[in-house]
C-alpha positions in Angstrom: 5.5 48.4 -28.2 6.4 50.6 -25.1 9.6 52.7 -24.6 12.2 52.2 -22.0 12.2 55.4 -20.3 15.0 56.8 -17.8 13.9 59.1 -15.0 16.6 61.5 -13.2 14.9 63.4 -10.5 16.4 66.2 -8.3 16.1 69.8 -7.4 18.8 70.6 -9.9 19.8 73.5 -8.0 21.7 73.9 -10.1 22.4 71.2 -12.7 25.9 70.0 -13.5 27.9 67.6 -15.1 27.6 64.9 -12.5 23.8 64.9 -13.2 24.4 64.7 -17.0 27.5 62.3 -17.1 25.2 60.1 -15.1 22.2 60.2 -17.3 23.8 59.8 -20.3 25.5 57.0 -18.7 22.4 55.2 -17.9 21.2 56.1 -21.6 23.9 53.9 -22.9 24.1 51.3 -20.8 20.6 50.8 -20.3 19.4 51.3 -23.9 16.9 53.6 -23.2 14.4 55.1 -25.6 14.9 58.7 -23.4 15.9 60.4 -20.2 13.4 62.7 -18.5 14.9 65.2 -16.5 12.3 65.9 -13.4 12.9 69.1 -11.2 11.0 68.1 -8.2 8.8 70.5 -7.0 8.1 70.5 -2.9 10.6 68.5 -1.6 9.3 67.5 1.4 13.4 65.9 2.1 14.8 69.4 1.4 15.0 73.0 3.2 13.2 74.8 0.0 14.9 78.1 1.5 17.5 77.4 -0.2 16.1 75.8 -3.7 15.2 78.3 -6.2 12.4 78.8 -8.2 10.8 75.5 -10.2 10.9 77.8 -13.6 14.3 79.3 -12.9 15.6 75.9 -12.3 13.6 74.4 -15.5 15.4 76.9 -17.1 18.9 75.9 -16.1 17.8 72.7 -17.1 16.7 73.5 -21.0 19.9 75.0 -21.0 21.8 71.9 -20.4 20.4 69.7 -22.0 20.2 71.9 -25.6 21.6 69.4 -28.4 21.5 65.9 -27.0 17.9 64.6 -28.4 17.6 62.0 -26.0 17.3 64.4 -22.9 13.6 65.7 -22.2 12.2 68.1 -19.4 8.7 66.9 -17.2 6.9 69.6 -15.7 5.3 66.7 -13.6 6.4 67.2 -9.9 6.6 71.5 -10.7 3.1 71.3 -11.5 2.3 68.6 -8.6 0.5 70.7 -5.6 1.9 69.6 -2.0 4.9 67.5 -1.4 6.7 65.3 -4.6 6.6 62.0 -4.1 8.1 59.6 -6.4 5.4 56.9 -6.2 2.9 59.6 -6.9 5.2 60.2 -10.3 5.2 56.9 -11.4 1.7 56.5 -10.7 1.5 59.3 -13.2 3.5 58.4 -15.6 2.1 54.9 -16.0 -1.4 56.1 -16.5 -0.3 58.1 -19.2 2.0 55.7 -20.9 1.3 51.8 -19.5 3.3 50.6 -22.0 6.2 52.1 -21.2 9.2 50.6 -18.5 10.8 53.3 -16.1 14.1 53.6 -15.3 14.9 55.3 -12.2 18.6 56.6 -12.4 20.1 57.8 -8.8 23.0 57.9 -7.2 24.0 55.8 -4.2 23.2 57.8 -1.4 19.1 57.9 -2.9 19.1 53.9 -2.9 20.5 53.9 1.0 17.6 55.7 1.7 15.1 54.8 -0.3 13.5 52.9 2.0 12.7 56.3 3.7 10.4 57.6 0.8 6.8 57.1 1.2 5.4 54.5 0.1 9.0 52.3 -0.8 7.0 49.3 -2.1 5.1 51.0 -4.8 8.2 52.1 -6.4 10.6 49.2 -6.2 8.0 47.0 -7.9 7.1 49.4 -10.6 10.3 50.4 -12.0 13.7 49.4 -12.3 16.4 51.1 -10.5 19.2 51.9 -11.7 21.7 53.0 -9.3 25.4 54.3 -9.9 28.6 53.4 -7.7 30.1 56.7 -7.1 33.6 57.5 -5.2 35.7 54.6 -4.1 34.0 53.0 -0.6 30.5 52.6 -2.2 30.4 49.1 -4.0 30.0 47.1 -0.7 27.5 49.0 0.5 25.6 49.4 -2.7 25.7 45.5 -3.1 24.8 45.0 0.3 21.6 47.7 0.0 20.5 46.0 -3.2 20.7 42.7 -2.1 18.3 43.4 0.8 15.9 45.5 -1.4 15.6 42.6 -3.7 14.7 39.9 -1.6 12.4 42.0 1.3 10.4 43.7 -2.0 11.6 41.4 -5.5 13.1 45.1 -6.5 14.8 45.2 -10.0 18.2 46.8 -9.1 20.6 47.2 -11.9 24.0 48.5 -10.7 25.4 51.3 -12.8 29.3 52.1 -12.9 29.0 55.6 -13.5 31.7 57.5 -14.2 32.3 59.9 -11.2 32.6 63.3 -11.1 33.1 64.5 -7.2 30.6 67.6 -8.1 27.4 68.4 -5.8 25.0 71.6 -6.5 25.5 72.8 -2.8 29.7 72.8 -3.6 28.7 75.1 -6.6 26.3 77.5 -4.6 29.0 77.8 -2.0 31.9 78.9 -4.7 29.2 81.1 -6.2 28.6 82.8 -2.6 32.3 82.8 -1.7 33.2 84.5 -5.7 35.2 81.2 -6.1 35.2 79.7 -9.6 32.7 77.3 -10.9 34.2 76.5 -14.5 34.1 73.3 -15.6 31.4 72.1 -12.9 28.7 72.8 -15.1 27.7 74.0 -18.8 29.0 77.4 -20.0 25.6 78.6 -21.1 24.3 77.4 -17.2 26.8 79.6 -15.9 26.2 82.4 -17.7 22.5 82.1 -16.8 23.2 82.5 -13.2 25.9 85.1 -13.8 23.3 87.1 -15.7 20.9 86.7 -12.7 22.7 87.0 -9.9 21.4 83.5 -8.8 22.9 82.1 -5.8 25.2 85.1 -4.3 23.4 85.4 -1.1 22.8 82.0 -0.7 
């Protein structure tokens, strides 16, 4: 009998609390089996001058995620050559595990513009989304989004009321280049890692 499997993708540069508030969110309300955490590798949506390193962002990561057993780490899109592309993933993942069902856990700006991704079809009918309301002003649009998604592709959209956290990773490279303080945005032992490494001062 296959697994129920949560996928949270993102550069992670770095990870933070919003990122793990809203997995483990997912975990419990979803029921899932696991939650892989998937640095994506060449993000063709993203300037990658500013993303660091795939390893030192994997490491971040491990460093998170260190005590909660239902948190894992996919090399898949670091490993990927070329652009990551999420239908390319799940193609992936299904030939590896076919009996298992994905959960794909993003926020709501991903859904508004999932239709954006290549090949949008592909992954609305092979996997269920589950996408959080975050910030107040969201919920109409989010209804409205999922709606249409569901009836132009028969999507499986389940609407996820996260608990928000108004954190992003570019508000925590911009305190770390302006020597503001990022405490409480983001594990100790993550901020100690890029204190130790200078990550981020010049971004």
């Amino acid at each position: 009998m296959g697994k129920k499997i949560g996928i949270m993708g993102g550069t992670f540069n770095p990870v933070h609390y919003g990122h793990l508030l809203l997995a483990e969110s997912a975990r419990e309300v979803f029921e899932l089996d696991k939650v892989l955490f998937m640095p994506s590798g060449d993000s063709y949506m993203k300037d990658a001058s500013s993303i660091l390193h795939g390893e030192t962002r994997m490491q971040m990561l491990k460093l998170a995620i260190d005590g909660n057993p239902y948190f894992e780490i996919s090399r898949i899109e670091l490993d990927r050559t070329g652009p990551t592309y999420t239908c390319d993933t799940l193609a992936q993942l299904q030939q590896q595990n076919s009996e298992d069902t994905y959960y794909f856990i993003m926020g709501a700006d991903s859904l508004l513009m999932l239709e954006s991704w290549k090949d949008p079809e592909y992954v609305l009918r092979n996997c269920t989304i589950a996408a959080a309301v975050r910030g107040t002003g969201t919920a109409e649009k989010i209804e409205k989004i999922a709606g249409h998604l569901i009836y132009e592709y028969q999507a499986d959209i389940r609407i996820l009321p996260a608990r928000y956290i108004d954190i992003s990773s570019s508000d925590i490279r911009e305190n770390i280049k302006n020597g503001a303080s990022i405490r409480y945005m983001l594990p100790e032992k993550v901020i100690a890692y890029i204190q130790e490494n200078g990550l981020y001062a010049s971004c």
